[in-house]
DOLUM-223646 format. One record per residue: residue number from 0; residue in one letter; y, z, x of N, C-alpha, C in turn. Coordinates in nm, 2 decimals. Layout:
// residues N
{NUM "a" {Y Z X} {Y Z X} {Y Z X}},
...
***
This chain:
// residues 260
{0 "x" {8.58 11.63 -30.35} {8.46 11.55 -30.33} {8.38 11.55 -30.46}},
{1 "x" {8.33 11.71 -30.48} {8.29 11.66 -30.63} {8.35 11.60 -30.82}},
{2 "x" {8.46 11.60 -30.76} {8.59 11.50 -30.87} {8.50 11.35 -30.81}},
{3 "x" {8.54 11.31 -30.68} {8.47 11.16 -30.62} {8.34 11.16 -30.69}},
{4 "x" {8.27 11.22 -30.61} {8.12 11.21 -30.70} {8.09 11.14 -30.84}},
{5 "x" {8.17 11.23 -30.92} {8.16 11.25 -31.08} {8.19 11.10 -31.11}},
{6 "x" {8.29 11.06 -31.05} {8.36 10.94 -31.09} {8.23 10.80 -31.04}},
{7 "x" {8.17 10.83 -30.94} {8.05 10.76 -30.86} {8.01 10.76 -31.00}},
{8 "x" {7.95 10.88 -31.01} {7.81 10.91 -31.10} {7.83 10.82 -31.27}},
{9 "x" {7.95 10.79 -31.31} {7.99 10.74 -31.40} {7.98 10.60 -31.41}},
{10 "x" {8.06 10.54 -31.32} {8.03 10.42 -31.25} {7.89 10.37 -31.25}},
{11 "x" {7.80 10.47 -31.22} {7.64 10.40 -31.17} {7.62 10.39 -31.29}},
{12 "x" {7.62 10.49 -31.38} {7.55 10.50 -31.52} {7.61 10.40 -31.61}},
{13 "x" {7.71 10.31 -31.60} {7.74 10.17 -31.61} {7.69 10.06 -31.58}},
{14 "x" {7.64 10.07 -31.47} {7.53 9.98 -31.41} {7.40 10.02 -31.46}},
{15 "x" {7.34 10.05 -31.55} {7.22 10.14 -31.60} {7.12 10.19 -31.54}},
{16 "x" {7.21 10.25 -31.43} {7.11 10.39 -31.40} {7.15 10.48 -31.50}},
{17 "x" {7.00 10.59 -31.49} {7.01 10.71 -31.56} {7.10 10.82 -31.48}},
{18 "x" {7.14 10.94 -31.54} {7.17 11.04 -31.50} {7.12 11.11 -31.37}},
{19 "x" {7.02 11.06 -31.39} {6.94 11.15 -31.29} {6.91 11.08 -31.16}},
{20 "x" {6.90 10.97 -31.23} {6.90 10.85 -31.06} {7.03 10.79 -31.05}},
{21 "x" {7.14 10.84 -31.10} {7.25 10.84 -31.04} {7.28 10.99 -30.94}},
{22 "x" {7.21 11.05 -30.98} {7.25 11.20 -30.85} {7.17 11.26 -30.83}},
{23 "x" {6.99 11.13 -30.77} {6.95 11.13 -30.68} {7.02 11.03 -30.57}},
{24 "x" {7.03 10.90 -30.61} {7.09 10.80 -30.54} {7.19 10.91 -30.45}},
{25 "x" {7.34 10.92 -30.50} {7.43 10.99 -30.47} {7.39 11.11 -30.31}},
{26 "x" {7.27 11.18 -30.43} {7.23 11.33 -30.30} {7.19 11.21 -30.19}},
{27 "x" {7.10 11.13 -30.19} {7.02 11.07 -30.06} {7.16 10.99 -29.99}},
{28 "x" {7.25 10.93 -30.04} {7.35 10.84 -29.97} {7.37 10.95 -29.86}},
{29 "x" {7.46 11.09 -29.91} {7.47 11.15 -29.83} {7.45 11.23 -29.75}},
{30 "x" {7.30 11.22 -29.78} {7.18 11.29 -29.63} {7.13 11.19 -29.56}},
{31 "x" {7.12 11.08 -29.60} {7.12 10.96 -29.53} {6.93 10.95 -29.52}},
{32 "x" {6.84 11.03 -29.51} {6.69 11.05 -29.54} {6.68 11.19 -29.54}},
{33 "x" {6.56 11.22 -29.64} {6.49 11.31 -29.66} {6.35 11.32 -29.72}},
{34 "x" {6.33 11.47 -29.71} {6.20 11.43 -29.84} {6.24 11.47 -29.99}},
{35 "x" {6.14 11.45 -30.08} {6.17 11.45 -30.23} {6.22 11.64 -30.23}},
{36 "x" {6.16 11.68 -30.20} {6.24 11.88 -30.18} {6.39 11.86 -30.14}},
{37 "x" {6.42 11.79 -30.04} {6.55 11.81 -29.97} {6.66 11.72 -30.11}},
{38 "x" {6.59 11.57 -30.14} {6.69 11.53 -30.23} {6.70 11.57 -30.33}},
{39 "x" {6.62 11.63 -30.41} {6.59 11.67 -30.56} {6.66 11.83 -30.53}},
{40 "x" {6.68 11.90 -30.48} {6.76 12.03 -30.43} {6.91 11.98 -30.42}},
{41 "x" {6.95 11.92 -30.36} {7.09 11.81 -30.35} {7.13 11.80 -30.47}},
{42 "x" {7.03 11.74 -30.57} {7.07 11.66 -30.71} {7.04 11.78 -30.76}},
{43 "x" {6.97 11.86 -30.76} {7.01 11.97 -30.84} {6.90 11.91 -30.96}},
{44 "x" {6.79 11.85 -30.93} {6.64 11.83 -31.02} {6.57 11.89 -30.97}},
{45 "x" {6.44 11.93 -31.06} {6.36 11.97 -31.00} {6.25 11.87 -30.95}},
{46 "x" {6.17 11.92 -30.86} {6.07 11.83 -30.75} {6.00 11.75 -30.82}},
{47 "x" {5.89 11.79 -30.92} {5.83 11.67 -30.98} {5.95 11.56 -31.03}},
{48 "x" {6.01 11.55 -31.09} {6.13 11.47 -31.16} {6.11 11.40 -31.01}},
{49 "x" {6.22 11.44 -30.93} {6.25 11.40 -30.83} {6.19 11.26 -30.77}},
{50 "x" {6.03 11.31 -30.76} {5.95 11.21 -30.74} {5.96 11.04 -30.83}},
{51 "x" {5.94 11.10 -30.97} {5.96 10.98 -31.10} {6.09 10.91 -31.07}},
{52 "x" {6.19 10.99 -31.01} {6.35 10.92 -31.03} {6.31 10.87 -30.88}},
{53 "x" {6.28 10.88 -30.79} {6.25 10.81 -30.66} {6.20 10.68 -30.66}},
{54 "x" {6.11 10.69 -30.75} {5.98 10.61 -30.73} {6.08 10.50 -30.84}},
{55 "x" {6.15 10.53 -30.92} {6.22 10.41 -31.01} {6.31 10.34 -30.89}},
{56 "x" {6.40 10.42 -30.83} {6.50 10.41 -30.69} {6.43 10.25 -30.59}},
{57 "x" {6.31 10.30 -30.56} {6.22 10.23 -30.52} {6.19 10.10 -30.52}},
{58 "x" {6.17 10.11 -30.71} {6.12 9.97 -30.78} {6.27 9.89 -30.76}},
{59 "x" {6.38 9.94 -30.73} {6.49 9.87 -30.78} {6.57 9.87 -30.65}},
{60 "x" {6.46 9.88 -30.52} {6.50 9.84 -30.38} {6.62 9.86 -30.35}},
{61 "x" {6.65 10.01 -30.40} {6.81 10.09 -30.29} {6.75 10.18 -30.20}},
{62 "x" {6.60 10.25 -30.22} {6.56 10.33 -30.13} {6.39 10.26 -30.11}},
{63 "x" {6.40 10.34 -29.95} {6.26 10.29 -29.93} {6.19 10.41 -29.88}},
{64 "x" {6.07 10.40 -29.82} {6.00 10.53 -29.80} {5.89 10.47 -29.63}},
{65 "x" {5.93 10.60 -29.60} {5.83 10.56 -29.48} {5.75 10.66 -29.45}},
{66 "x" {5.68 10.73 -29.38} {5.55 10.80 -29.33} {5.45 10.86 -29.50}},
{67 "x" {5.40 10.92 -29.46} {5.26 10.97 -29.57} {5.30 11.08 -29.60}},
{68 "x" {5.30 11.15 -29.72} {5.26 11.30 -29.75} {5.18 11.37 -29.64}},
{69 "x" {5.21 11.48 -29.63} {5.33 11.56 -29.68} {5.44 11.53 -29.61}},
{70 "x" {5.49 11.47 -29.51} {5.59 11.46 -29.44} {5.68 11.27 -29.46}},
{71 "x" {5.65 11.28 -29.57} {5.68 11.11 -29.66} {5.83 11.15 -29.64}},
{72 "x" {5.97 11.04 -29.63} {6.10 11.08 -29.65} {6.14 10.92 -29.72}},
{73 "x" {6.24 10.96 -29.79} {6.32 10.80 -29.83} {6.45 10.83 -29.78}},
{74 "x" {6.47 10.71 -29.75} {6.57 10.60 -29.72} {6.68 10.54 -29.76}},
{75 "x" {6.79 10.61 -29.85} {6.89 10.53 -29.88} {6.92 10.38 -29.81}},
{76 "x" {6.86 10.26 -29.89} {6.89 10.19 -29.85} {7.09 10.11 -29.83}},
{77 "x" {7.12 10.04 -29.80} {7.29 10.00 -29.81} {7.30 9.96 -29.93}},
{78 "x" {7.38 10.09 -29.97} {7.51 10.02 -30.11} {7.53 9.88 -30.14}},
{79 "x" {7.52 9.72 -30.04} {7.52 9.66 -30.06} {7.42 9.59 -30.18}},
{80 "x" {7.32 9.67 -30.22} {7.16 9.57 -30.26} {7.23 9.62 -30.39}},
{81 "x" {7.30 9.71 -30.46} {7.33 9.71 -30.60} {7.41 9.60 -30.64}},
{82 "x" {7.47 9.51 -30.52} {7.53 9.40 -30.58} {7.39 9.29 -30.61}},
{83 "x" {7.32 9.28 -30.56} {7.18 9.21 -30.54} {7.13 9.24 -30.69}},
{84 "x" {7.11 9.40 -30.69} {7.06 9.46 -30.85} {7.15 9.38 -30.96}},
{85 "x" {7.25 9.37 -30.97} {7.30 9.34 -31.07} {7.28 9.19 -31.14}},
{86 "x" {7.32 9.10 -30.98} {7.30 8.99 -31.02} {7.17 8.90 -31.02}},
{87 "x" {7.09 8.98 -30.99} {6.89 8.93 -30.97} {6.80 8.96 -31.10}},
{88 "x" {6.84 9.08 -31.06} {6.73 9.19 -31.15} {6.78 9.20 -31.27}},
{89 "x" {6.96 9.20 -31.32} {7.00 9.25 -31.47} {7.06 9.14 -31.48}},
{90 "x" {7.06 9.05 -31.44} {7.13 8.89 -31.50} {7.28 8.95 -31.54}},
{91 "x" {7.36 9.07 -31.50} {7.47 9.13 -31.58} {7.60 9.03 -31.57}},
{92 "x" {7.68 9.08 -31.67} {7.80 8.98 -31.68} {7.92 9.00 -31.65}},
{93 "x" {8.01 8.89 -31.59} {8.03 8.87 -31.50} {8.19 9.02 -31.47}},
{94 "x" {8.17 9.12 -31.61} {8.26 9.23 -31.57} {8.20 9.34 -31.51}},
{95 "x" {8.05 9.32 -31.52} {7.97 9.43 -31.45} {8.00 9.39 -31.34}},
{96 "x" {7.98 9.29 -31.28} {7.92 9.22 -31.15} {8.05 9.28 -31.08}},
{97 "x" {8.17 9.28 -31.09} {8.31 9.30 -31.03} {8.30 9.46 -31.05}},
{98 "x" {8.24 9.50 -31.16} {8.24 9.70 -31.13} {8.15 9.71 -31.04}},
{99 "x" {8.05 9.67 -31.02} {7.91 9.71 -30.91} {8.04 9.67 -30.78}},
{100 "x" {8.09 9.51 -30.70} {8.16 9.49 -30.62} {8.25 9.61 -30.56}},
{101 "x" {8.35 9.66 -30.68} {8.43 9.76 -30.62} {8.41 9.91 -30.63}},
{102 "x" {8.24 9.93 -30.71} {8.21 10.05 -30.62} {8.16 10.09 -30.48}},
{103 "x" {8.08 9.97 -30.43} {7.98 9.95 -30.31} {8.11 10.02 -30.23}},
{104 "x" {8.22 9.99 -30.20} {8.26 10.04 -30.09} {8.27 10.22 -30.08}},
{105 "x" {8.30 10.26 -30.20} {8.29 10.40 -30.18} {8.15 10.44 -30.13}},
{106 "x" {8.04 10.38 -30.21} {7.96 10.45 -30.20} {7.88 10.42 -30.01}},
{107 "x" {7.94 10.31 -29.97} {7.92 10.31 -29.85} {7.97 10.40 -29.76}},
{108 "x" {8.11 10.46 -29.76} {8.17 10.52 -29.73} {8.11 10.65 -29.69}},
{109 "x" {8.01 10.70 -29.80} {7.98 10.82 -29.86} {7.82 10.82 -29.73}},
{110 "x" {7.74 10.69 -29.74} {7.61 10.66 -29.66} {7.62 10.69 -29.55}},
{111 "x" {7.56 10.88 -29.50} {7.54 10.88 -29.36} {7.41 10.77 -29.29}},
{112 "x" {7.43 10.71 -29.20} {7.40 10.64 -29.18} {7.41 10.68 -28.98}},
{113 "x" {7.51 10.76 -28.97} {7.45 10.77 -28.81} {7.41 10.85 -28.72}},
{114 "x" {7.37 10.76 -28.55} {7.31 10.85 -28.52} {7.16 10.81 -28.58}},
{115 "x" {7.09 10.77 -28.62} {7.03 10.78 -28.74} {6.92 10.69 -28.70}},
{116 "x" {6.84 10.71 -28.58} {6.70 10.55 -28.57} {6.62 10.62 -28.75}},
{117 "x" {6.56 10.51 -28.75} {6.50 10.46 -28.84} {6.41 10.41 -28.88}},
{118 "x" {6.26 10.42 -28.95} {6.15 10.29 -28.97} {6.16 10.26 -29.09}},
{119 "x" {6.14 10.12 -29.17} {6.11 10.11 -29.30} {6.02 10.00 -29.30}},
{120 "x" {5.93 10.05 -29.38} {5.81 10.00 -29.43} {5.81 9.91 -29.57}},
{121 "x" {5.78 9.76 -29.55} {5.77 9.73 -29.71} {5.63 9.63 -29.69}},
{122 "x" {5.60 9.62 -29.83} {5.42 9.57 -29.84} {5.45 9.43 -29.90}},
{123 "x" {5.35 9.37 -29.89} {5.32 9.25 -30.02} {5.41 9.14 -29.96}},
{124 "x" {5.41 8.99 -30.04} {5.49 8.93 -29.97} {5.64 8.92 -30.06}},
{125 "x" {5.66 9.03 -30.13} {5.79 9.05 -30.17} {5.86 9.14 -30.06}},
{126 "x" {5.78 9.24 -29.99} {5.82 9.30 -29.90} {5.88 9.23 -29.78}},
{127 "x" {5.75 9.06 -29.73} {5.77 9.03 -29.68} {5.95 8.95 -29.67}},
{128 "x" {5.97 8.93 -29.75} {6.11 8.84 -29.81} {6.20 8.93 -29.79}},
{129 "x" {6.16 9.07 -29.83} {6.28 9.18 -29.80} {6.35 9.24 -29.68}},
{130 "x" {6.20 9.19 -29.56} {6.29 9.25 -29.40} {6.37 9.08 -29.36}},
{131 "x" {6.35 9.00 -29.43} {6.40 8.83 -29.41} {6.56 8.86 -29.52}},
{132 "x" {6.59 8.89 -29.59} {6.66 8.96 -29.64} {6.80 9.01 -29.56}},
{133 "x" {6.70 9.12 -29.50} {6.80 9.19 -29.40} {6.87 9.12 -29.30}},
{134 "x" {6.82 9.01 -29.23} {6.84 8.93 -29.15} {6.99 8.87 -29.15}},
{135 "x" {7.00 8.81 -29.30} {7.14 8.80 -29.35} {7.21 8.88 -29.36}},
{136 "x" {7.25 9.01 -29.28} {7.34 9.08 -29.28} {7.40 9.11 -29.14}},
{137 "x" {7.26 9.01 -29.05} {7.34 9.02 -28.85} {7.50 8.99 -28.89}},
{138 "x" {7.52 9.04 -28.77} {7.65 9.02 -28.74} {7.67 8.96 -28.56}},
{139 "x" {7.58 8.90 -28.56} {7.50 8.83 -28.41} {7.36 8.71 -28.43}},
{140 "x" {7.40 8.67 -28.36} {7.28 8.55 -28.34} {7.13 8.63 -28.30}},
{141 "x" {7.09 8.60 -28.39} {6.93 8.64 -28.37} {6.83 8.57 -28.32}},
{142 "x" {6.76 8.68 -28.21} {6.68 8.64 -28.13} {6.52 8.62 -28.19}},
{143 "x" {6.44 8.55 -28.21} {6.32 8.53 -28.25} {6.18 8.44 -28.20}},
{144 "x" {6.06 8.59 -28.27} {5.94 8.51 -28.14} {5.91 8.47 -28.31}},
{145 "x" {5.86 8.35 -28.33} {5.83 8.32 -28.47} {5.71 8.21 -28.45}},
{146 "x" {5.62 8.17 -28.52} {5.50 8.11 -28.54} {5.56 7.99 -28.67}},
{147 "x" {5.59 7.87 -28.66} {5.64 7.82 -28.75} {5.51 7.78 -28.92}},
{148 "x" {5.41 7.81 -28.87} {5.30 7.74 -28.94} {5.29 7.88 -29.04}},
{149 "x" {5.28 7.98 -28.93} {5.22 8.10 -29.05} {5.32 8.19 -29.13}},
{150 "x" {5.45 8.16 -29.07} {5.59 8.16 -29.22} {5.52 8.11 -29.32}},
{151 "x" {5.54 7.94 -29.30} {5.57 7.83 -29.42} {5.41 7.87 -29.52}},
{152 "x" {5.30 7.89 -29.43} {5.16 7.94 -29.50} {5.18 8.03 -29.60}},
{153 "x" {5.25 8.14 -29.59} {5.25 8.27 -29.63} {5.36 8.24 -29.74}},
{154 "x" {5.46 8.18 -29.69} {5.60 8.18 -29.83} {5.63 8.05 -29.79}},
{155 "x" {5.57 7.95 -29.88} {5.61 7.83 -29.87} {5.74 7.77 -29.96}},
{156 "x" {5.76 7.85 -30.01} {5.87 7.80 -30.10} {6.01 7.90 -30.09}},
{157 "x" {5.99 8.00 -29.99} {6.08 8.06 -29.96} {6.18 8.03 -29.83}},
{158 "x" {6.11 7.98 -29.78} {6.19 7.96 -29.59} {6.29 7.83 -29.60}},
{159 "x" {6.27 7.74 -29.67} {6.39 7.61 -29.67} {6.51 7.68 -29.74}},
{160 "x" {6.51 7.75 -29.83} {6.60 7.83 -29.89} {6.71 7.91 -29.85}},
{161 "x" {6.61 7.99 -29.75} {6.67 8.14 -29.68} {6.74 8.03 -29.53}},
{162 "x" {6.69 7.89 -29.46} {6.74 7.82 -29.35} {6.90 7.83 -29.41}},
{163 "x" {6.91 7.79 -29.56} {6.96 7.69 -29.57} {7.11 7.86 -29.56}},
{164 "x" {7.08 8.00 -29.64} {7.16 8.06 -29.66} {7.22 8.09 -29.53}},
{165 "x" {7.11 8.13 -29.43} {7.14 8.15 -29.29} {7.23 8.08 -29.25}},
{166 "x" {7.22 7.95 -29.29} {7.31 7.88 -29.17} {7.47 7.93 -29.25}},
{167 "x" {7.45 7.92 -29.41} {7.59 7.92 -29.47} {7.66 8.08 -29.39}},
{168 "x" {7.56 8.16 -29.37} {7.64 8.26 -29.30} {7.68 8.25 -29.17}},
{169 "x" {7.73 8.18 -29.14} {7.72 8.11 -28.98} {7.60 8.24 -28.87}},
{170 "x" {7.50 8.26 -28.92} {7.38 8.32 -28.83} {7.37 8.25 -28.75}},
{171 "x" {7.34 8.23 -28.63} {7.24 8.12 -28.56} {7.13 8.19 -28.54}},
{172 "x" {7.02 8.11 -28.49} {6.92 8.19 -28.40} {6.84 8.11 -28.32}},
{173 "x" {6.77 8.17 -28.19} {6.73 8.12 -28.09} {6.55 8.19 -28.08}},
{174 "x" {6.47 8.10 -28.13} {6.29 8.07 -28.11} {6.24 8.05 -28.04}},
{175 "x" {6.17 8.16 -27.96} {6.04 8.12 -27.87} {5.94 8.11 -27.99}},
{176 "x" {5.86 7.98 -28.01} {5.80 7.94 -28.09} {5.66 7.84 -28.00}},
{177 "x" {5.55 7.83 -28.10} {5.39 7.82 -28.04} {5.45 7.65 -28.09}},
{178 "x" {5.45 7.54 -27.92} {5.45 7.39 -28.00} {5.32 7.36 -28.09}},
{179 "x" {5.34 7.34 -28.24} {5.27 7.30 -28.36} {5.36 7.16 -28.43}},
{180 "x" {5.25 7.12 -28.48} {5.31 6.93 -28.54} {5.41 7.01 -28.62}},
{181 "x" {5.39 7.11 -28.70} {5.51 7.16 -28.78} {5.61 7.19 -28.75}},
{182 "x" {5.57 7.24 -28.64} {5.72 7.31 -28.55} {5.83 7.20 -28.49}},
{183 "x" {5.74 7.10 -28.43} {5.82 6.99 -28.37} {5.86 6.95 -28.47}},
{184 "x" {5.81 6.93 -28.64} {5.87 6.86 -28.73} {6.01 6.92 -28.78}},
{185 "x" {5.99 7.05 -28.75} {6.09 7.10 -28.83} {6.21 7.15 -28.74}},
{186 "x" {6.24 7.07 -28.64} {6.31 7.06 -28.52} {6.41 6.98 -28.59}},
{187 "x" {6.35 6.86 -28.61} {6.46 6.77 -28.69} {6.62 6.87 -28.80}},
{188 "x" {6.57 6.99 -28.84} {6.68 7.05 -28.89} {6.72 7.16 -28.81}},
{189 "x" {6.70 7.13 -28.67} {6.77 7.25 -28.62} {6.93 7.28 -28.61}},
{190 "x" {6.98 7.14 -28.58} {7.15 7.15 -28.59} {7.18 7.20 -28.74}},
{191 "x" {7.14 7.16 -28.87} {7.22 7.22 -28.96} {7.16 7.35 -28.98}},
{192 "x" {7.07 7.35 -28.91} {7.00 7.53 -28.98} {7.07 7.64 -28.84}},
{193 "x" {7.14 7.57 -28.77} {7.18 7.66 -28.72} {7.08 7.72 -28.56}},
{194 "x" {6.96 7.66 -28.53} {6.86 7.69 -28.44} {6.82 7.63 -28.33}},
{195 "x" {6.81 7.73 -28.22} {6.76 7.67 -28.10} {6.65 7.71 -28.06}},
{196 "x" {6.50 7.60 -28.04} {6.40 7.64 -27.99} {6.34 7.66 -27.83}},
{197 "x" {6.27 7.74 -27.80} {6.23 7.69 -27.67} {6.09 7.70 -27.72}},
{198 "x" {5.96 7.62 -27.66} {5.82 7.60 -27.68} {5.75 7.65 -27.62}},
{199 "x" {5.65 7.76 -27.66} {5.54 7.74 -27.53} {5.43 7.72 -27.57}},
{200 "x" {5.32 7.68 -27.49} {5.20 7.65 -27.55} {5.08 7.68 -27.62}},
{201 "x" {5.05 7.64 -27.77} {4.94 7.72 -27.85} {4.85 7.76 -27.78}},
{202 "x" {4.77 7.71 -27.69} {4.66 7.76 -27.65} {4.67 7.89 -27.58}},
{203 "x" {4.80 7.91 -27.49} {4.81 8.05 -27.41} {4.90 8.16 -27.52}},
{204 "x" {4.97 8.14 -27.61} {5.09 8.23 -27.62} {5.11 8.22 -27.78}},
{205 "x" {4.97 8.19 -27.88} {4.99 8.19 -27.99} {4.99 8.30 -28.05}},
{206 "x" {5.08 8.33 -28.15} {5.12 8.45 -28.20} {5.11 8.48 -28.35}},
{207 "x" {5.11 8.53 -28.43} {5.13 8.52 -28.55} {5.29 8.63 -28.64}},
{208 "x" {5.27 8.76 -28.60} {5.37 8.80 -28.62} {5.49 8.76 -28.61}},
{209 "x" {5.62 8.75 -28.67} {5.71 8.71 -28.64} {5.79 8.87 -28.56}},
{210 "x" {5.89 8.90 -28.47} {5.96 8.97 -28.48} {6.12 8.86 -28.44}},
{211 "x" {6.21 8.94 -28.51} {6.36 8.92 -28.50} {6.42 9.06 -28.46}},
{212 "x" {6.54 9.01 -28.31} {6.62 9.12 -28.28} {6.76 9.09 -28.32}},
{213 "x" {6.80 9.17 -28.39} {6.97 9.17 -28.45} {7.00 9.26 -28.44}},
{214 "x" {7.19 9.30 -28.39} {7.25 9.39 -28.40} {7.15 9.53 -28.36}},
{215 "x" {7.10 9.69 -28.45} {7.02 9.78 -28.36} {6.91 9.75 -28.46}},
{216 "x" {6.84 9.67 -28.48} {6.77 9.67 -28.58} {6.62 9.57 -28.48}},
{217 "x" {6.50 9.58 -28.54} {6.39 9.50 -28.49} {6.32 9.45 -28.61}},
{218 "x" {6.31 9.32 -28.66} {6.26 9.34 -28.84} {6.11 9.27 -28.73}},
{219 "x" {5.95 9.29 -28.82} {5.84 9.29 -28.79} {5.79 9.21 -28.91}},
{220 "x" {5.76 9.08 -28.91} {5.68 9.04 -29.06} {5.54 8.98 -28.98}},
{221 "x" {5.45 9.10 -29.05} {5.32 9.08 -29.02} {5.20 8.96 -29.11}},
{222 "x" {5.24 8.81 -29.09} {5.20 8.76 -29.20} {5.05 8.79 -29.25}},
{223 "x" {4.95 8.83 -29.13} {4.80 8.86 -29.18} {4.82 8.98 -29.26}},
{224 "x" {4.83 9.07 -29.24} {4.85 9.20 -29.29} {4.95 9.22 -29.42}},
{225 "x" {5.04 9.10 -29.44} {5.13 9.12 -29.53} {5.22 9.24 -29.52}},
{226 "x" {5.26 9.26 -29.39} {5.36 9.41 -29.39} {5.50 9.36 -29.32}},
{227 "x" {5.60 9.41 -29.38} {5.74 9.38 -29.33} {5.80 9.51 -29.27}},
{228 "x" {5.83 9.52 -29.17} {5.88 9.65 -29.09} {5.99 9.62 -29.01}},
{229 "x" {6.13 9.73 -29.03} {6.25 9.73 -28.97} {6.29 9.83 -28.88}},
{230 "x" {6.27 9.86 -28.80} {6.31 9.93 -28.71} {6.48 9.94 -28.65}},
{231 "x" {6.52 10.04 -28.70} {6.65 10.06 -28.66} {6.74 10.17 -28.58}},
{232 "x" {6.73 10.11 -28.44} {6.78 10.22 -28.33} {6.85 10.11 -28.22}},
{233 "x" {6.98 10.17 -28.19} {7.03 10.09 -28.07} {6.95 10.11 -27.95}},
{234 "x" {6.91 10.19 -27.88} {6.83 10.18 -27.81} {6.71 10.11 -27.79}},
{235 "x" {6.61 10.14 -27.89} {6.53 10.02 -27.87} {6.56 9.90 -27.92}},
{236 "x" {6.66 9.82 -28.00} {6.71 9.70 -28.02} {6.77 9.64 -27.86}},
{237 "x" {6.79 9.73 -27.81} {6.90 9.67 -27.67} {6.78 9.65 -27.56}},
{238 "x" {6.69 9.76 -27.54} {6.56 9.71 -27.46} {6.49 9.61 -27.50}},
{239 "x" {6.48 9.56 -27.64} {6.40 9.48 -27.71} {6.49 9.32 -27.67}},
{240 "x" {6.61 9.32 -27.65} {6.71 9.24 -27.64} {6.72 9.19 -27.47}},
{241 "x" {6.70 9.27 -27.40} {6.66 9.23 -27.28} {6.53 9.16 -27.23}},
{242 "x" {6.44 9.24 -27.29} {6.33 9.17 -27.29} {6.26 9.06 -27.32}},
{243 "x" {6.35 8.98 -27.44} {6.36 8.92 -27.44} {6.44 8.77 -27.43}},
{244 "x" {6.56 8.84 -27.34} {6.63 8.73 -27.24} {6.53 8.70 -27.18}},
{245 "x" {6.44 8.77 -27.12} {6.30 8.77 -27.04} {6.23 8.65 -27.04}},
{246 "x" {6.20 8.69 -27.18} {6.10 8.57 -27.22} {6.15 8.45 -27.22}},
{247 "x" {6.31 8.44 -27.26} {6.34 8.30 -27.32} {6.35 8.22 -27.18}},
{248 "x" {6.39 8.27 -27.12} {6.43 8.20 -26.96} {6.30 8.12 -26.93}},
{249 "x" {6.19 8.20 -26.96} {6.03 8.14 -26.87} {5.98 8.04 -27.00}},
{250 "x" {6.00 8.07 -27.11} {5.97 7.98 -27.25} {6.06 7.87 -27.21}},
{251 "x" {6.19 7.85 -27.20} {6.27 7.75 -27.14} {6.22 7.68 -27.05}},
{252 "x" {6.18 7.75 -26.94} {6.10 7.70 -26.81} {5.98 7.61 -26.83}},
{253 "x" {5.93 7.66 -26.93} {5.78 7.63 -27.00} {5.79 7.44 -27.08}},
{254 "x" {5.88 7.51 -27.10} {5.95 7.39 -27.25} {5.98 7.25 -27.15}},
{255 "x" {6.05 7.30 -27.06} {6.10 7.17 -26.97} {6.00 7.12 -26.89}},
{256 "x" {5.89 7.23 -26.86} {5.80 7.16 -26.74} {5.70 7.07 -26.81}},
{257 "x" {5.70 7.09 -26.96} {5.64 6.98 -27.04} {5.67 6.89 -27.07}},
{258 "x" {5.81 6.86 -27.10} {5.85 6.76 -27.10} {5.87 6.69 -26.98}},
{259 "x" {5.88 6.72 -26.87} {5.86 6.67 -26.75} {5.74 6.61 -26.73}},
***
């Protein structure tokens, strides 16, 4: 294991991580969360360090952090987002991009991940783009209460983009959504984006938050507040998933007795 490691650790520092945030990264994959004591003990740094190599981890969105000091932990986020680093953030070429590719799977390998509910907290409206992000990784049709007006408000130049990737992933997804001139407008692309609406009406059931249920995950984009939150537990993704067969049935009901 630690021969595997070494060979990780080499690999990352290819990808220009440092030494040291290559075995923090590494410690946190395989505790899957902790606090900066538990990972920086792992990596074999000491605590202040710890923090500085975290806090870079951070900027470069493989780890995230959720509750407050003293009891703050991060988050190995998925091995996948170094492919994202490479090709976003380092513009790298095109022999890096194939070394990052055929490390991700070891180091996925390595990511305890279960068992494992989860919160993750991201701010700002880059945050918001990042639990929209995750969305492209269902591996199921996702269910959504969504406000069509106060997306496009908030990231207007982001949402025709992300329709367009969704649909290439063959995602579908199915919208209880507040009837708005926008919403009905943007009905016209439901077959290629992949979407099914049902309506109910602004004046009783307007909402602003978005939430989406995928796979064990709940993503939360708070457009007033600017906060993106993912919740990850089979359990409450499955009660969340019922509940909202719930809704869609009476939104459906809703939808038809209007057009009636």
């Amino acid at each position: 294991m630690q021969q595997t490691n070494q060979k990780l650790r080499e690999s990352l520092k290819l990808l220009n991580f440092t030494e040291k945030e290559a075995n923090m990264y590494l410690a946190l994959l395989e505790l899957g969360k902790g606090t900066v004591s538990q990972i920086s003990r792992k990596a074999g740094i000491n605590r202040t360090t710890g923090y500085d190599v975290l806090d870079s981890l951070v900027s470069k969105r493989l780890v995230s952090i959720s509750g407050k000091e003293p009891k703050q932990e991060y988050t190995a986020e998925s091995p996948d987002y170094i492919i994202k680093l490479v090709t976003e953030q380092f513009n790298r070429a095109k022999q890096e991009l194939e070394a990052a590719t055929e490390l991700v799977p070891s180091l996925k390998s390595m990511h305890n991940t279960t068992g494992r509910p989860s919160v993750r907290f991201y701010e700002g409206k880059d945050g918001l783009k990042e639990v929209y992000e995750d969305t492209l990784t269902s591996t199921e049709p996702i269910r959504a209460y969504a406000t069509i007006d106060d997306m496009h408000r908030t990231l207007p130049n982001y949402f025709p983009e992300y329709y367009k990737r969704r649909a290439g992933k063959g995602i579908s997804i199915r919208g209880i959504v507040p009837k708005t001139e926008l919403a009905l407008e943007r009905t016209k692309h439901d077959e290629e984006e992949k979407r099914e609406i049902a309506f109910v009406p602004t004046d009783k059931y307007y909402f602003s938050p978005e939430i989406n249920i995928y796979d064990n995950k709940i993503m939360i984009a708070s457009w007033r507040e600017k906060l993106g939150i993912i919740i990850e537990s089979k359990e409450i993704a499955d009660a969340m998933k019922k509940i909202y067969e719930l809704s869609w049935k009476e939104a459906k009901r809703l939808d038809q007795k209007k057009e009636a």
